[in-house]
MIBAZA-488018 format. One record per residue (C-alpha): residue number from 0; x, y, z. Coordinates in steps of 0.02 Angstrom, whole numbers, plus 50000, padded with zeros to 5 digits. Layout:
N
<NUM, <X, Y, Z>>
...
This chain:
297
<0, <50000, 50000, 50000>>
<1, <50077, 50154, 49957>>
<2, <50104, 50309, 50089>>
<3, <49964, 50413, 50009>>
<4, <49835, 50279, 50002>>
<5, <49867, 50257, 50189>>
<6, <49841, 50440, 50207>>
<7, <49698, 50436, 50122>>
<8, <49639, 50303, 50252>>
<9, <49713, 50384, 50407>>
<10, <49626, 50532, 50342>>
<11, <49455, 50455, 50345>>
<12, <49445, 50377, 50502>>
<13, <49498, 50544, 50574>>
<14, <49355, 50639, 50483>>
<15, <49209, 50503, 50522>>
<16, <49268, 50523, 50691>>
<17, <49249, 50717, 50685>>
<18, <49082, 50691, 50617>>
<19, <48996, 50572, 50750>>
<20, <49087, 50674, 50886>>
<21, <49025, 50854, 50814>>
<22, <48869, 50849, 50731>>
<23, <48750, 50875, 50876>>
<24, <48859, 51048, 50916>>
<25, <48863, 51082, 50735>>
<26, <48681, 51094, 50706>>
<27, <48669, 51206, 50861>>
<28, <48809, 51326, 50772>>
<29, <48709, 51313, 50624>>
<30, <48550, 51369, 50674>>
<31, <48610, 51500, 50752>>
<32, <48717, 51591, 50628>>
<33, <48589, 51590, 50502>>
<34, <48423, 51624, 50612>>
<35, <48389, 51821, 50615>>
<36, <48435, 51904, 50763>>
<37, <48338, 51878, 50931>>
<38, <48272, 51720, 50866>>
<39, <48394, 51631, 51013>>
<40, <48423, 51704, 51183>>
<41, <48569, 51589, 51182>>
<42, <48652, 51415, 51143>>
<43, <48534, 51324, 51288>>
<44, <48374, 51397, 51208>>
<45, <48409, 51358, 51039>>
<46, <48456, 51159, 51070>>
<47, <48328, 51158, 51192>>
<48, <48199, 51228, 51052>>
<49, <48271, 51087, 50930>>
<50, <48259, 50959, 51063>>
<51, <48082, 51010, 51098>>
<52, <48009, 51039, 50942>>
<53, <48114, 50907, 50826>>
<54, <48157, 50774, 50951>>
<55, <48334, 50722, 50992>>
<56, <48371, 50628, 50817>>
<57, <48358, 50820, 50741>>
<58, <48535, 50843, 50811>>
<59, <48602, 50712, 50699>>
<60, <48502, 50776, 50563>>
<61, <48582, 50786, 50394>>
<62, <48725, 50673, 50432>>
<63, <48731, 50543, 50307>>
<64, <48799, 50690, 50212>>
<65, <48953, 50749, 50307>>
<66, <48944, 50565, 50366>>
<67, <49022, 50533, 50180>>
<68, <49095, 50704, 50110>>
<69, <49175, 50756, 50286>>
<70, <49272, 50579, 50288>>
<71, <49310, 50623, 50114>>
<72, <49369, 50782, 50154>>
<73, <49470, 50749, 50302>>
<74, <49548, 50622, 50186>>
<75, <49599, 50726, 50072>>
<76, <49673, 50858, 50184>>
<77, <49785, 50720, 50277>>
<78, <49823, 50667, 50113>>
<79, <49880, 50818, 50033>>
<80, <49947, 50879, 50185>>
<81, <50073, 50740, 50204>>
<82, <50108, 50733, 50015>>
<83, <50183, 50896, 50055>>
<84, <50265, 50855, 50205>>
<85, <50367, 50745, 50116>>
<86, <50420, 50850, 49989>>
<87, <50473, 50985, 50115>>
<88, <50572, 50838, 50198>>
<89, <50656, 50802, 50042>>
<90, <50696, 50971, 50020>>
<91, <50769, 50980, 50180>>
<92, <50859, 50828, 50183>>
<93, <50945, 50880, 50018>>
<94, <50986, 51066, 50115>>
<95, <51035, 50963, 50261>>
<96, <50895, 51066, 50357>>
<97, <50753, 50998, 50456>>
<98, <50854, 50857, 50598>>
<99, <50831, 50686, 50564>>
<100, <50778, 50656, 50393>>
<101, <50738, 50829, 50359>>
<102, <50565, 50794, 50475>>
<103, <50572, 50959, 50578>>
<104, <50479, 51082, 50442>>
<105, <50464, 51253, 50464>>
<106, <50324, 51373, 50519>>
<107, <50328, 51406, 50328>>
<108, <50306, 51248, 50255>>
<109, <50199, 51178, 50376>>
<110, <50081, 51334, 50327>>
<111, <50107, 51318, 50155>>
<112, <50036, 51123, 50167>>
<113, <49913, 51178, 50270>>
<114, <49834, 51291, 50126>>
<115, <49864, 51171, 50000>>
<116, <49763, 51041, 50111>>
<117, <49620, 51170, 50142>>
<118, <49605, 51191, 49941>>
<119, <49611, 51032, 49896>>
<120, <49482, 51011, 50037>>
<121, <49349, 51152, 49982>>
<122, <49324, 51080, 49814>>
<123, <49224, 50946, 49911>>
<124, <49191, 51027, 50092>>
<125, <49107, 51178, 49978>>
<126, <48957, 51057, 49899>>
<127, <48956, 50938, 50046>>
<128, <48929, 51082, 50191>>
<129, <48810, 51186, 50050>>
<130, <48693, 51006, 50071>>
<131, <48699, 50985, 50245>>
<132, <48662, 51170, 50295>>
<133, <48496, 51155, 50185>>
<134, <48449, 50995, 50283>>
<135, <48477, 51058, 50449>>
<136, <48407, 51245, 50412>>
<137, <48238, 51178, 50350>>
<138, <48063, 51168, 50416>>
<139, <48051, 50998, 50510>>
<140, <47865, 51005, 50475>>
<141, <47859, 51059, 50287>>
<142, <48033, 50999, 50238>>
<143, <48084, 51050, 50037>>
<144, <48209, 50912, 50043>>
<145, <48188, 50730, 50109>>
<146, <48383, 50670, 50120>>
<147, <48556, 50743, 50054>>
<148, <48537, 50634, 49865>>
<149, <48350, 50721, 49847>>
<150, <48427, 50901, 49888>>
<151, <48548, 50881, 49747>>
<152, <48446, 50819, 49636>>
<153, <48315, 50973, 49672>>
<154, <48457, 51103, 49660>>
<155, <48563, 51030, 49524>>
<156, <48391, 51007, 49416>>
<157, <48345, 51178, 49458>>
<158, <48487, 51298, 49455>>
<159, <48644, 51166, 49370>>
<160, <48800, 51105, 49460>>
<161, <48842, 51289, 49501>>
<162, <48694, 51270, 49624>>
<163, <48796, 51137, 49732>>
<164, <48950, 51242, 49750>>
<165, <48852, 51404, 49812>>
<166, <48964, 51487, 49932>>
<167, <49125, 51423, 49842>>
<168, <49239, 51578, 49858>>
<169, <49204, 51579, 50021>>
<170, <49224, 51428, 50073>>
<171, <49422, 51420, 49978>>
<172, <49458, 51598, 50072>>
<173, <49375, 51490, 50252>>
<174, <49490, 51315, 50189>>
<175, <49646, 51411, 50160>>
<176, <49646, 51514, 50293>>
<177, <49580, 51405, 50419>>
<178, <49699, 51246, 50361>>
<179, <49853, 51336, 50346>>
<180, <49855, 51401, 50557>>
<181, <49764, 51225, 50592>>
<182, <49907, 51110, 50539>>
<183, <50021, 51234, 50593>>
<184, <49974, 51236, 50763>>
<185, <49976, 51035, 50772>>
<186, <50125, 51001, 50688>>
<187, <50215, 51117, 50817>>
<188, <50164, 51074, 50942>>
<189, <50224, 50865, 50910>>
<190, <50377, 50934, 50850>>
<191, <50381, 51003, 51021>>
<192, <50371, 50874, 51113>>
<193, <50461, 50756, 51010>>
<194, <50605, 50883, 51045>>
<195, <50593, 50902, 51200>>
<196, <50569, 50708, 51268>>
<197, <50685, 50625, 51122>>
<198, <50539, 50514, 51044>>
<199, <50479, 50471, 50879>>
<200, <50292, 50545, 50825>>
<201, <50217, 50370, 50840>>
<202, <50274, 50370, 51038>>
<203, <50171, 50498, 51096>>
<204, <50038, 50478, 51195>>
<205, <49856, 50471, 51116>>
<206, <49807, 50571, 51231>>
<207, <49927, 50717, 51195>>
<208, <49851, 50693, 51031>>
<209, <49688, 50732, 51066>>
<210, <49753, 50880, 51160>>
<211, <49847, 50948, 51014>>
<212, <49707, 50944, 50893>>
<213, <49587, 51045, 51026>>
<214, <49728, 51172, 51033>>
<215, <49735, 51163, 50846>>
<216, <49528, 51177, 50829>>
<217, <49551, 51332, 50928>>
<218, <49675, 51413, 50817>>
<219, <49567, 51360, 50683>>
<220, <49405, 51455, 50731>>
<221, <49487, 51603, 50802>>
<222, <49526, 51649, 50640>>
<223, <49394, 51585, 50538>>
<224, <49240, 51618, 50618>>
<225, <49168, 51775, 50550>>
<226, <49216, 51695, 50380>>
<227, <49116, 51525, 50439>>
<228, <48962, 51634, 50467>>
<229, <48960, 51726, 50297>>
<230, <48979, 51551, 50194>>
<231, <48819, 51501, 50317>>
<232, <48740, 51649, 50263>>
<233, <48773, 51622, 50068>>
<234, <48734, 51446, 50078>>
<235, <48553, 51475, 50171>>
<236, <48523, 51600, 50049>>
<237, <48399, 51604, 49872>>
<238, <48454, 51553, 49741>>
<239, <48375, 51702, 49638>>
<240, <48289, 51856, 49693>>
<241, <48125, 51741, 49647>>
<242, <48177, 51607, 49796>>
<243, <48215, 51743, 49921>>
<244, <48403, 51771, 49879>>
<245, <48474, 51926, 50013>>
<246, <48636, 51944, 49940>>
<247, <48694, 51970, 49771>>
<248, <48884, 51903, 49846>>
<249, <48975, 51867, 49993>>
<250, <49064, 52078, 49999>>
<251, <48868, 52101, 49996>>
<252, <48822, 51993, 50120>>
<253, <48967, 52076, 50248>>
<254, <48905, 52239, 50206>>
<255, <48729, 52176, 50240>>
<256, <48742, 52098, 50403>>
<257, <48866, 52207, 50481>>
<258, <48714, 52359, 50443>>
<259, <48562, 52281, 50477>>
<260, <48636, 52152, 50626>>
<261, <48767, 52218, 50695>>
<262, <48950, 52144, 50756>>
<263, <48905, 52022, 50850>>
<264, <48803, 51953, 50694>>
<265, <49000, 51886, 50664>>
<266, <49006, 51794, 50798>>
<267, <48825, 51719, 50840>>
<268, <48830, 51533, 50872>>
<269, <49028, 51543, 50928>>
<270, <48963, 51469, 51103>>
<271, <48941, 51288, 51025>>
<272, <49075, 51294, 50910>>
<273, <49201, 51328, 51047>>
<274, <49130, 51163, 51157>>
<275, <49135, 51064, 50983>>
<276, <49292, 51112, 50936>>
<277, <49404, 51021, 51059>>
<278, <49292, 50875, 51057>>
<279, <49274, 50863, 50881>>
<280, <49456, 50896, 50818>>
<281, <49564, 50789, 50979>>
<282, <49445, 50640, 50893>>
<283, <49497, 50700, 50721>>
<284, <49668, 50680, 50783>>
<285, <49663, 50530, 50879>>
<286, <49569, 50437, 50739>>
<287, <49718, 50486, 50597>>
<288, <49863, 50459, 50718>>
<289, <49780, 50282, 50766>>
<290, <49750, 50258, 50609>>
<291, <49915, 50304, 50533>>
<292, <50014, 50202, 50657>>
<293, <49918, 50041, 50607>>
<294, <49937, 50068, 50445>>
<295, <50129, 50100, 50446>>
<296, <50173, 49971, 50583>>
């Protein structure tokens, strides 16, 4: 098996366990970034309302769809982030740069494989998310959609395969961004320890693991938030003025909310996020680094 497909696998156990792990907080974030404002007093009254008025299945609703794309996705960042990897290593190993094998990259060239990854994530992330948002934004009583396959058939049929990627620019400005300080922040912090104690990265603790991607899912939102929220916003939105569409493009949807809504419009539903995010990324982790030492044993 060669070192990408194991990646690639590494990669997905890591993402399905992101998914079962964060959906229930996800929904909550959802809900809340895209209701208008004063719909929510807070995070308790909107997953109590969901809870009450949708049952407790509602917080897993939509999932078969990041169930599939998000393991996809998280496959292909792992993948494409240590594709890089080992050409920076290379590169340093030629320089004689980098320690032992040329393994220690730099703050540069971990963020440079960190954009790459987000990229070559957003091309799927960007349909996959666009799906899910519909199915967890609609009426529970009247839904449009019945499941993620009759959404795209609805929106593709309707408005083309553009439809599906809705939201696209910003979700490559949320992937890059986001990826880049993400694997960043992990990769440093092994390196750290593997530094500091004299081990290899398949001798540290799982648990360190797990802490190092909640650091890293911290780094992540702090900086991506606001940008989170808009790509919600586009991705909610009409299709055409016809179907209710708000914003003509994302610069309009900024200028938008930040009139009518406010600031704090940027950072409505962070509350959930931030108890996901070290929950849902220390599993995303865990599940690669598990993974990844199986596969290369």
């Amino acid at each position: 098996m060669s070192n990408t497909i194991k990646d690639l696998a590494a990669g997905t156990a890591g993402g399905i366990a992101q998914v079962l792990v964060g959906q229930p907080f996800d929904i909550v974030k959802v809900r809340m970034q895209t209701s208008a404002k004063g719909t929510y007093s807070g995070m308790l009254h909107c997953a109590g309302g969901i809870l009450k008025n949708e049952g407790p299945l509602a917080f897993y609703k939509g999932t078969l769809t990041p169930l599939l794309g998000i393991g996809v996705c998280v496959s292909i960042q792992f993948g494409v982030l240590e594709y890089a990897k080992r050409i920076f290593m290379a590169q340093n190993l030629a320089r004689g740069e980098g320690g032992e094998e040329g393994k220690m990259l730099s703050g540069g060239q971990l963020v440079i494989a960190g954009v790459g990854a987000g990229l070559a994530n957003g091309v799927v992330s960007g349909p996959v998310e666009h799906i899910r948002i519909r199915l967890q934004t609609q009426s529970n009583t009247n839904p449009i959609y019945k499941g993620p396959f009759n959404a795209m058939r609805q929106i593709v049929s309707q408005h083309g395969i553009p439809g599906l990627f809705k939201g696209q620019a910003v979700t490559f400005l949320r992937e890059a961004t986001g990826y880049g300080v993400y694997f960043l922040a992990y990769e440093k912090l092994v390196q750290r320890e593997m530094t500091q104690k004299g081990i290899r990265r398949d001798q540290i603790n799982p648990m360190n693991s797990v802490l190092y991607g909640a650091a890293a899912g911290y780094a992540l939102w702090a900086v991506i938030y606001p940008i989170d929220m808009i790509k919600s916003r586009m991705q909610t939105d009409g299709f055409t003025p016809s179907t209710g569409q708000k914003y003509a493009s994302a610069r309009d949807c900024v200028r938008k909310v930040w009139r009518t809504e406010g600031i704090g419009a940027f950072t409505r539903g962070l509350g959930p996020t931030l108890i996901r995010s070290p929950f849902a990324n220390g599993a995303t982790f865990l599940g690669f680094e598990m993974a990844s030492r199986l596969l290369y044993s």
